[in-house]
N, C-alpha and C positions, 0 to 999 in steps of 0.2 A: 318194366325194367327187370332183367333176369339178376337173382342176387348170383355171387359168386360163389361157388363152392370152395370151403375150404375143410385140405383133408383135418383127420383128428388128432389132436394133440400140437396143432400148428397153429402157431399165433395170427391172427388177423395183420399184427402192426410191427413194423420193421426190426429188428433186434439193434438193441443199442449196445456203441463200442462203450468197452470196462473207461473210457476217456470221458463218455457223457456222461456215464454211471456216476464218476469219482467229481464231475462237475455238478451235476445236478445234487448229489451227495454235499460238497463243499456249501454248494449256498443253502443248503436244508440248515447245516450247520452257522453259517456266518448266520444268519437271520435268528439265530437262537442264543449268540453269544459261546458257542461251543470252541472250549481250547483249540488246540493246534497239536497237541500230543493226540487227543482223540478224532480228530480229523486223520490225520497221522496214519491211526490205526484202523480207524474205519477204509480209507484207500488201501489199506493192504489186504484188510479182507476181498473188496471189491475186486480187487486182483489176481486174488483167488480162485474166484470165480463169480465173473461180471455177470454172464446169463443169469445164475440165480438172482444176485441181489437187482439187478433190471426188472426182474418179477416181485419183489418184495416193497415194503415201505421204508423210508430211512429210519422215521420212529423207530421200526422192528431193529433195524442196524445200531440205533444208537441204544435201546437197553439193551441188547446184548453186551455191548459196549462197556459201559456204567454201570450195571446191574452185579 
């Protein structure tokens, strides 16, 4: 089976809309107990710019957050 080439700097896996970002985001948060002011704020960062935080962890979003 020939593997695919993919150029450099390009993701293997689809890019996700700033929409799944701030959903997948929400239940990181719901499953932890996290307010709704810091949900709040964490969608607005996501909004920001969704690419980055698609590449990141929510941990990493929520200290920045709280910290």
């Amino acid at each position: 089976m020939k593997q695919r080439s993919i150029p450099a700097g390009a993701s293997s896996f689809p890019m996700m809309t700033a929409e799944e970002v701030k959903a997948f985001w929400e239940g990181f948060c719901e499953r932890r107990g996290i307010s709704a002011d810091v949900i709040a704020k964490g969608n607005a960062r996501i909004e920001e710019d969704p690419e980055y935080w698609a590449d990141q962890t929510m941990a990493t979003l929520l200290d920045l957050l709280v910290t």
